[in-house]
LUMTOR-561337 format. One record per residue (C-alpha): z, x, y; residue in one letter. Coordinates in pm, 1 decimal, padded with zeros to 6 digits, m for minus. Each point is the difference from the previous one (the first is absolute). Layout:
<nodes>
Z X Y a .
...
</nodes>
This chain:
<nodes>
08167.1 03963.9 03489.1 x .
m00307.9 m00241.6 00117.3 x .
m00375.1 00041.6 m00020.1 x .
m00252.9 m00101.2 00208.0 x .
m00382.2 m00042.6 m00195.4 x .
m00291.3 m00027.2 00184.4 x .
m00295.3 m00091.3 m00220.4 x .
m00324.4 00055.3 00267.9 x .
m00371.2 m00021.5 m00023.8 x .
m00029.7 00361.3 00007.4 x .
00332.3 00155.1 m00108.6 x .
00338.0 m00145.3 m00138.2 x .
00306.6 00182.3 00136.0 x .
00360.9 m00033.4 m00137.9 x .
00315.3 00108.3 00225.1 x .
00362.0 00061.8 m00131.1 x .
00290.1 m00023.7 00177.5 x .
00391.6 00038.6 00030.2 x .
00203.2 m00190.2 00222.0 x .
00334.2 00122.7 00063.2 x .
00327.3 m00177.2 00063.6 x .
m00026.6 00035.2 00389.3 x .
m00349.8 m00118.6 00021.3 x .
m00214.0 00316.2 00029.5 x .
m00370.4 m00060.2 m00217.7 x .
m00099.0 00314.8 m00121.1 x .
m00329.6 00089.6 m00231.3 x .
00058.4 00170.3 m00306.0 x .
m00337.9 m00076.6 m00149.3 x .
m00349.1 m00060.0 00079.6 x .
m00294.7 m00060.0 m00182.4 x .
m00390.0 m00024.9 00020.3 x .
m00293.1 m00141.1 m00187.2 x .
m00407.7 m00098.3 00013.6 x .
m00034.4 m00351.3 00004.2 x .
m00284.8 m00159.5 m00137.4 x .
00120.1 m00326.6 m00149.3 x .
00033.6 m00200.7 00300.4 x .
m00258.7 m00166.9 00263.0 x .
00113.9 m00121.9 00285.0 x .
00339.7 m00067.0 m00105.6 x .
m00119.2 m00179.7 m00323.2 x .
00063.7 00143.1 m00325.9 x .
m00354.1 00089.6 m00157.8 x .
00073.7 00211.1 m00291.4 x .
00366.9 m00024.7 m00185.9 x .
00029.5 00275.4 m00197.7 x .
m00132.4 00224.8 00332.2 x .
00215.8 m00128.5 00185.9 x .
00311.7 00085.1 m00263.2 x .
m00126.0 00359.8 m00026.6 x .
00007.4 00042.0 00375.6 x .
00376.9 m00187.4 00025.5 x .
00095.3 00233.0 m00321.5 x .
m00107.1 00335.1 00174.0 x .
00115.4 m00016.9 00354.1 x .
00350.2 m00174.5 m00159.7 x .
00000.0 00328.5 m00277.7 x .
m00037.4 00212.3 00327.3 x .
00289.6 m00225.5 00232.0 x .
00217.8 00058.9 m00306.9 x .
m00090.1 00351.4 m00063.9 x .
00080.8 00126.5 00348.1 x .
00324.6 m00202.7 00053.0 x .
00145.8 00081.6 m00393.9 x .
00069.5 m00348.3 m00067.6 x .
m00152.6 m00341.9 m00213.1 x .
m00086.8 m00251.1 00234.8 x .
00029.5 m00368.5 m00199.4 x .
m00066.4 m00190.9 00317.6 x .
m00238.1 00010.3 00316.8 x .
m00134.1 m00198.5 00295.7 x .
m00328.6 m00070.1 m00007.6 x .
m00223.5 m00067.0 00273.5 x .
m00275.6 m00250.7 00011.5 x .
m00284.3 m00043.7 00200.0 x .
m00327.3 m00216.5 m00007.0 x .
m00203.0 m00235.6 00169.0 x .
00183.0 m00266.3 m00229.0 x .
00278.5 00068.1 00216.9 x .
00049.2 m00264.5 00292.7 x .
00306.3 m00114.8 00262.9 x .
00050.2 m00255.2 00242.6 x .
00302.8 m00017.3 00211.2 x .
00276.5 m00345.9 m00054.1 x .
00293.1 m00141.5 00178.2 x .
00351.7 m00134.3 m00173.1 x .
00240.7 m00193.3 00122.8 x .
00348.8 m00150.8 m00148.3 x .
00356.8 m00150.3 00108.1 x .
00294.9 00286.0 m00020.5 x .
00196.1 m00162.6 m00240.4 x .
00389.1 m00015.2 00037.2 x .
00277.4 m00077.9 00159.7 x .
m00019.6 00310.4 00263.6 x .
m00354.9 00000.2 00009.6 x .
00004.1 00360.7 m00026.9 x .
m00317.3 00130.9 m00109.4 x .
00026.3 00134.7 m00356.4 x .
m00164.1 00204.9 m00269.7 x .
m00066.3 m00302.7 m00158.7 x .
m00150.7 m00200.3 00322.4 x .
m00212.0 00333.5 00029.4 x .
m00136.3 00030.7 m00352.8 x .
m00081.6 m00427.4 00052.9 x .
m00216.4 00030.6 00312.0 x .
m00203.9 00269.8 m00162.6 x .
m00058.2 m00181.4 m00274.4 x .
m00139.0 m00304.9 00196.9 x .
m00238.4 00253.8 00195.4 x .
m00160.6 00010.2 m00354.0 x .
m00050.1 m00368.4 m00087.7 x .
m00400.6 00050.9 m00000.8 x .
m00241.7 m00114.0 m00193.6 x .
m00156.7 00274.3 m00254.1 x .
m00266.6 m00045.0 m00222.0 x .
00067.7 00063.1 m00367.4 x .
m00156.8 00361.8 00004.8 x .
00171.2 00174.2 00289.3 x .
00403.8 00065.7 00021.1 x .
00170.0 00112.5 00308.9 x .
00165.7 00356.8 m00030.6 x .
00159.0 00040.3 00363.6 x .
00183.4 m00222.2 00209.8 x .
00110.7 00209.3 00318.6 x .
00204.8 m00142.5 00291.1 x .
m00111.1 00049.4 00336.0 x .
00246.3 m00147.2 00210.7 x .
00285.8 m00264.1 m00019.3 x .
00016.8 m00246.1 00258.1 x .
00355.1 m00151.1 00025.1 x .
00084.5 m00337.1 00182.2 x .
m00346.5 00112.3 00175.5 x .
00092.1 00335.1 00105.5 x .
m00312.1 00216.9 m00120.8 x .
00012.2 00355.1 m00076.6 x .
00282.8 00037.6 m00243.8 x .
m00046.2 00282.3 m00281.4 x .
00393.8 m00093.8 m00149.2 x .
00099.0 m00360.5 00031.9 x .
00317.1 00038.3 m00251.0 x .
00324.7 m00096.9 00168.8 x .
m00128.6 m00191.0 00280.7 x .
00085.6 m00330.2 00083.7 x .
m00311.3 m00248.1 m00034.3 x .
m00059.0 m00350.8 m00114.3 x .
m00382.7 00080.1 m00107.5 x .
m00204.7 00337.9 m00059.3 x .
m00346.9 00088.9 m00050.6 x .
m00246.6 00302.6 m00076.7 x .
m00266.6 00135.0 00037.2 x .
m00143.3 00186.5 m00292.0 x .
m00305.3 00124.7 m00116.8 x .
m00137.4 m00039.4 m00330.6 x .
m00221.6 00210.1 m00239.7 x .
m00187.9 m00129.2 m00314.8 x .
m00168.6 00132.8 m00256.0 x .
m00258.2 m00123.5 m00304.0 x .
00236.2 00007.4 m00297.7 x .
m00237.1 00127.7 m00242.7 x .
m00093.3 00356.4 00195.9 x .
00395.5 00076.0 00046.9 x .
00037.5 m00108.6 m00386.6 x .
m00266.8 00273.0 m00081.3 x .
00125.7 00286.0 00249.7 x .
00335.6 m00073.4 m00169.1 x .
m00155.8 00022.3 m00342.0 x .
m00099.2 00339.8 00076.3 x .
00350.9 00145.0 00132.7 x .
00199.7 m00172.4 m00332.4 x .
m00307.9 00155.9 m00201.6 x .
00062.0 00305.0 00143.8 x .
00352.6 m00023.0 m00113.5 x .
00144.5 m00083.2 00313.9 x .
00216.6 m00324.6 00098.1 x .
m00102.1 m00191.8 00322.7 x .
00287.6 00009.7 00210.8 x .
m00152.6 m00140.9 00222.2 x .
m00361.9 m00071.8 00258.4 x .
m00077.1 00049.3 00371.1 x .
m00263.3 m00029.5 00226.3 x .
m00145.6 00325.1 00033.6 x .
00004.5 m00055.1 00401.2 x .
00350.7 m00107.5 00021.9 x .
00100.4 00338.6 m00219.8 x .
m00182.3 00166.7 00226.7 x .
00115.5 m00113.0 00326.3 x .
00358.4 00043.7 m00178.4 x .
m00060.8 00357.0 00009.2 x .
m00237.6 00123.4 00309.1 x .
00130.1 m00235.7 00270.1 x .
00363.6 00018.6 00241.2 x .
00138.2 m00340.5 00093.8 x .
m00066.0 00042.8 00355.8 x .
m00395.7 m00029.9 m00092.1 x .
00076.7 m00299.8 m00207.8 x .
00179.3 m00167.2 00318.9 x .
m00272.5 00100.8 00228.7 x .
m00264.0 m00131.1 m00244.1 x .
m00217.6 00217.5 m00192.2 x .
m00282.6 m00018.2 m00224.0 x .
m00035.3 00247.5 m00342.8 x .
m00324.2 00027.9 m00131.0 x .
00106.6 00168.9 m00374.8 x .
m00392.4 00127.8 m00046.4 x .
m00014.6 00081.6 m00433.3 x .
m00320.3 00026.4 m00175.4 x .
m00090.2 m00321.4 m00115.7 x .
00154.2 m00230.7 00272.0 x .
00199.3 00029.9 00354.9 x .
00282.9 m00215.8 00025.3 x .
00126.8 m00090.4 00330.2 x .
00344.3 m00115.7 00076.1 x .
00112.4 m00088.2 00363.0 x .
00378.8 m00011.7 00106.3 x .
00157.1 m00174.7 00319.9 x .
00300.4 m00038.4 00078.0 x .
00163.1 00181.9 m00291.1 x .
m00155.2 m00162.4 m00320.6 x .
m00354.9 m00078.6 m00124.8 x .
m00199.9 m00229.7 00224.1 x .
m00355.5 00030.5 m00196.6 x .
m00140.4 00212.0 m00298.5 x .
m00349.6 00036.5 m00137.4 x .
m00204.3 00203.4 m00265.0 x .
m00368.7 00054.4 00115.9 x .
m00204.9 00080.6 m00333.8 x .
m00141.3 00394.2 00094.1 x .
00172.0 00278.1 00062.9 x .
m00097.7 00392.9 m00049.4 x .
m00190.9 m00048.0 m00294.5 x .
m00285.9 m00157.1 00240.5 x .
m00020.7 00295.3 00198.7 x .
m00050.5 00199.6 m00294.4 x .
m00253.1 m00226.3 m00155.6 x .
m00222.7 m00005.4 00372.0 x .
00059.2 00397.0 m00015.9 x .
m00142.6 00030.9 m00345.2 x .
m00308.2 m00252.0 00096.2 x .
m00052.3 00217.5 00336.2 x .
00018.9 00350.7 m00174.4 x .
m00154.7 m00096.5 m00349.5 x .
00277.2 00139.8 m00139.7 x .
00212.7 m00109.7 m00277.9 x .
00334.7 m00205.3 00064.8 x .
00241.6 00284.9 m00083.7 x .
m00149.2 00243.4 00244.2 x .
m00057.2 m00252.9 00305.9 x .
00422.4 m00031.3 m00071.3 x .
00023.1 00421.3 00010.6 x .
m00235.0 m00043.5 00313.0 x .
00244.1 m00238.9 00145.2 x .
00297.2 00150.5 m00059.5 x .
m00178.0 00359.8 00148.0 x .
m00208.5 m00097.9 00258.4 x .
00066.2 m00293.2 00091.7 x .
00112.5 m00142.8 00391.9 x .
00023.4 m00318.0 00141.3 x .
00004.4 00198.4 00331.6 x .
m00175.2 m00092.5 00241.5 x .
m00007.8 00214.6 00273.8 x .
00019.3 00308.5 m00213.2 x .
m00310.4 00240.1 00040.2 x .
m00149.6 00056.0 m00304.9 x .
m00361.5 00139.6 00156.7 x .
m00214.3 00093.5 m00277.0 x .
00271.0 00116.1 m00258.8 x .
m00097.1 m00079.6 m00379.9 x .
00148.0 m00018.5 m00342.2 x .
m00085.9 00053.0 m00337.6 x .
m00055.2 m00322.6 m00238.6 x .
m00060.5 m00012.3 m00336.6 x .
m00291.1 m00199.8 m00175.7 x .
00079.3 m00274.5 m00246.6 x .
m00075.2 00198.1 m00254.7 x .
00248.3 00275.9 00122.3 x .
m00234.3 00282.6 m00072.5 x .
m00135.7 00079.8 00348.1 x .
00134.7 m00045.2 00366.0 x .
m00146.0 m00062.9 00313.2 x .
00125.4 m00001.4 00374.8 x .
00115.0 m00324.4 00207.3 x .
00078.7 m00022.2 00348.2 x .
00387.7 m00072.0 00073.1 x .
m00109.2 m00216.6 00293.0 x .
m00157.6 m00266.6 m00288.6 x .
00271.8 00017.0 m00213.7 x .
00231.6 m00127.2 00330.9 x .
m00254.4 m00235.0 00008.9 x .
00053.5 m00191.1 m00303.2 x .
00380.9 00026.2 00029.2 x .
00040.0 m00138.9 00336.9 x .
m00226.7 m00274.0 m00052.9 x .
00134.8 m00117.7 m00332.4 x .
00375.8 00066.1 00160.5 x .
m00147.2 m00224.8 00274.4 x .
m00078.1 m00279.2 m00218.9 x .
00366.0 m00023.3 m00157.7 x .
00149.1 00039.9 00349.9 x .
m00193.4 m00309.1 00134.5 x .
00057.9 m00249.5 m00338.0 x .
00403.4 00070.6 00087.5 x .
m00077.1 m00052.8 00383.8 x .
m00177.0 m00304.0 m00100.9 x .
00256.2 m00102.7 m00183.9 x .
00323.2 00072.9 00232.2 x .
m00188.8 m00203.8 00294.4 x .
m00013.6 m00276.9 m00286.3 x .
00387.5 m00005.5 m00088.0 x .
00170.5 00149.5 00254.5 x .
00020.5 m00255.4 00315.7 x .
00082.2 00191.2 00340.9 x .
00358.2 m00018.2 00001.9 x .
00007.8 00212.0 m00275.9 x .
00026.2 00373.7 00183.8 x .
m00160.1 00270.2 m00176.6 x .
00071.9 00343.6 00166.1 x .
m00099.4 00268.1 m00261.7 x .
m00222.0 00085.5 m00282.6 x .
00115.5 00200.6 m00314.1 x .
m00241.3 00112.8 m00254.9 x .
00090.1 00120.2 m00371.4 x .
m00087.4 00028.2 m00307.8 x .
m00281.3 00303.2 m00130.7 x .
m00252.9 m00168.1 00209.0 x .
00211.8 00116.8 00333.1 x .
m00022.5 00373.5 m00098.6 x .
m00350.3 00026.8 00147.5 x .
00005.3 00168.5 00323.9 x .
m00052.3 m00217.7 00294.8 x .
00043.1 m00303.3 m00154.6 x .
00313.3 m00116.5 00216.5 x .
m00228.5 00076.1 00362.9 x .
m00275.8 m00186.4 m00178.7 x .
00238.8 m00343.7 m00105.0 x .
00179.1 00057.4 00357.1 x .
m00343.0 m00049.4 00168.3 x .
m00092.3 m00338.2 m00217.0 x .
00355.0 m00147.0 00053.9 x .
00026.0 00106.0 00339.0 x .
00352.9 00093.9 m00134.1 x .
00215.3 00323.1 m00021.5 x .
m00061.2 00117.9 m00376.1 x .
00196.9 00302.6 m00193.2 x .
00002.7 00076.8 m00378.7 x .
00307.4 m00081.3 m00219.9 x .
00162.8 00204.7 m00217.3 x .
00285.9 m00101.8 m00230.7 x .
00343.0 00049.7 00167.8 x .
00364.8 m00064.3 m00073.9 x .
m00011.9 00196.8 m00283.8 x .
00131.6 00335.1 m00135.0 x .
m00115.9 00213.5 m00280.7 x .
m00337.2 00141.5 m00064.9 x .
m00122.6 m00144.3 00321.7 x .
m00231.6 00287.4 00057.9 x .
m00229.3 m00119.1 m00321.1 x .
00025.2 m00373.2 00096.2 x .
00008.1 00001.9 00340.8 x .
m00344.4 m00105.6 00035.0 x .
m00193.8 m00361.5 00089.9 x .
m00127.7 m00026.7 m00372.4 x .
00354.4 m00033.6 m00109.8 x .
00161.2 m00230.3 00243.4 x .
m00028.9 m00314.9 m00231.0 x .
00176.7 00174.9 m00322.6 x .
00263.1 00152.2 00221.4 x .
00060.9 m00353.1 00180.5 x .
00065.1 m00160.2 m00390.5 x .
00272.5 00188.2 m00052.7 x .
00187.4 m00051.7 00348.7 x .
m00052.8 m00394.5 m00121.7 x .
00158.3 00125.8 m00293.5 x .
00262.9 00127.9 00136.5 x .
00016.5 m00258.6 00237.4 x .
00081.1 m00221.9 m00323.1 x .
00174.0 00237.7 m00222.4 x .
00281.8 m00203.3 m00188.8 x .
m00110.7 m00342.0 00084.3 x .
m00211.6 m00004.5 m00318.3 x .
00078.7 00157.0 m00323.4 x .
m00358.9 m00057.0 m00219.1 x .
00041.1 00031.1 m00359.6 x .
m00255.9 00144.5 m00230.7 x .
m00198.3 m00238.0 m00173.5 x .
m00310.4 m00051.9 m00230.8 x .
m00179.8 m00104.9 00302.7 x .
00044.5 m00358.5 m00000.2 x .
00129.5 m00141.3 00296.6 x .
m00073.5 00290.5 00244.4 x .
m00140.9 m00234.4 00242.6 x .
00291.4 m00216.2 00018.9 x .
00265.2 00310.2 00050.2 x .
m00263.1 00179.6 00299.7 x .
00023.7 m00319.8 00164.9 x .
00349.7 m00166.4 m00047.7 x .
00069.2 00430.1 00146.4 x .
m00239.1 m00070.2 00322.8 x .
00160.1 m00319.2 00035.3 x .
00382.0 00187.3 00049.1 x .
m00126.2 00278.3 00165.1 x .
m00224.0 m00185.3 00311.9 x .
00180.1 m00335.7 m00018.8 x .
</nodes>
């Protein structure tokens, strides 16, 4: 059994799955809850945020007929940052045969960087091994090498906003097996490995951020959070239809198009008044409007970006967008455009079960924590505590299951 616990600006979802003996990942539970606790990533309000992890878990476990003491938990935030580090150590004995042990050293020397005080690093993922200066190595154990490097890429986090998202799931009763970048979960679940060869960028668009995560070559070259997500749309809808913020998101979700070359002519909808007593009629073609400029705005900060951190040799050759913000129509033609890149939406794959409820963009981060569970089932055992030393156990678990 592992669970997967998404805790979003908008809505926290909680997945539960089996894994059987031969490897198959199947979903035997699925749950879904408003969100109102969390900013951007940040915890804002505790006890909201442990009402939100306590219904969608009560729903998970509901649906699948089993207690769940455990779960994944995703994090997100502008807090959040990476940079990308090389290692490099002598194979040690006689053979100099390339061990387990001569692996798990050069890792660790990728990670000899300075952090200040308030910020701890939660992944350390290998890119590549270069042996005796062969590059391009994914498996260096049982060659025959007198030194060995990596490449790896690192993501940190501020210690004190994982410490309170953490608060909330042992609050809520559950135990913090363990935390993952909500673009790396994400990626886990909507992309093949022939995209992550070829070089591909996800763009996991949620409602209070968009993280970005770009893999070449196999593993993670680069990953980014950019500070708005769907939430802005809805806000500029709202200010553009003087309408309140719960209705511009029923707009969205019903009207809404990021389609361009659709014809919408003169067609209209109905739009409440803040004070929900009266409606009046906007045009479609304004609505688009807003959406495609404010989807504009988060395309170009990650274009910015990419051109910033990702030098030429790097190869990008496709685009995948996921997350709720990638439900609206027309989106993928519109980021295609602005990247000058082939774009499609992700859905979660490699997964059996109740794919027909998941299977959509809003849940590709939730379904993604539990393939890293299962990824790591039986390397960690947690035990259930009072609380103290949860921080210690999430990371001494990262540490096994990316080093």
């Amino acid at each position: 059994m592992i669970c997967g616990l998404d805790i979003g600006t908008t809505k926290t979802a909680a997945v539960i799955a089996s894994v059987g003996r031969d490897g198959p990942i199947d979903i035997i539970g699925f749950g879904v809850a408003p969100s109102s606790g969390l900013r951007k990533g940040v915890v804002t309000d505790l006890e909201e945020t442990v009402k939100s992890i306590e219904a969608a878990m009560e729903s998970a476990e509901r649906m699948a007929g089993q207690h769940v003491s455990h779960a994944f938990v995703g994090v997100t935030g502008e807090h959040i940052k990476s940079l990308n580090s090389h290692g490099i150590v002598a194979v040690s004995g006689d053979e100099h045969e390339v061990g387990p042990l001569d692996v798990k050293r050069v890792v660790d020397a990728s990670t000899i960087i300075t952090l200040p005080a308030e910020r701890q690093l939660i992944h350390t993922l290998p890119r590549e091994y270069v042996v005796d200066g062969q590059n391009g190595i994914t498996d260096p154990v049982g060659m025959t090498a007198t030194r060995l490097e990596v490449d790896t890429h690192i993501v940190t986090a501020g210690s004190s906003f994982i410490a309170n998202v953490l608060k909330c799931v042992h609050r809520a009763g559950i135990e913090p097996a363990g935390v993952i970048f909500e673009p790396l979960a994400a990626g886990a679940a909507v992309l093949l490995p022939e995209e992550r060869n070829a070089g591909v960028v996800l763009l996991d668009i949620g409602g209070g951020t968009t993280d970005v995560a770009v893999y070449w070559g196999g593993g993670v070259y680069h990953t980014w959070t950019v500070p708005v997500g769907g939430d802005l749309i809805t806000n500029d809808i709202a200010l553009g239809l003087k309408t309140s913020h719960g209705e511009a998101e029923n707009v969205k979700l019903a009207f809404g198009t990021a389609d361009v070359a659709a014809d919408l002519g003169e067609e209209t909808f109905e739009v409440k008044a803040v004070s929900g007593r009266t409606t009046r009629p906007a045009a479609k073609h304004f609505l688009r409007q807003i959406i495609v400029a404010r989807m504009s705005e988060i395309f170009k900060l990650v274009r910015s970006n990419l051109a910033e951190n990702c030098p030429p040799e790097v190869m990008l050759a496709e685009l995948v967008l996921t997350g709720g913000g990638a439900e609206l129509t027309g989106v993928d033609a519109l980021a295609a455009d602005l990247f000058d890149l082939p774009a499609r939406i992700g859905t979660p794959m490699h997964v059996g079960g109740l794919t027909e409820t998941i299977k959509h963009p809003a849940y590709a981060a939730v379904v993604g924590l539990v393939l890293f569970g299962a990824k790591s089932e039986g390397a960690v055992q947690p035990a259930r505590t009072n609380g103290k030393g949860v921080w210690h156990r999430v990371t001494s678990w990262v540490s096994e299951v990316f080093g």
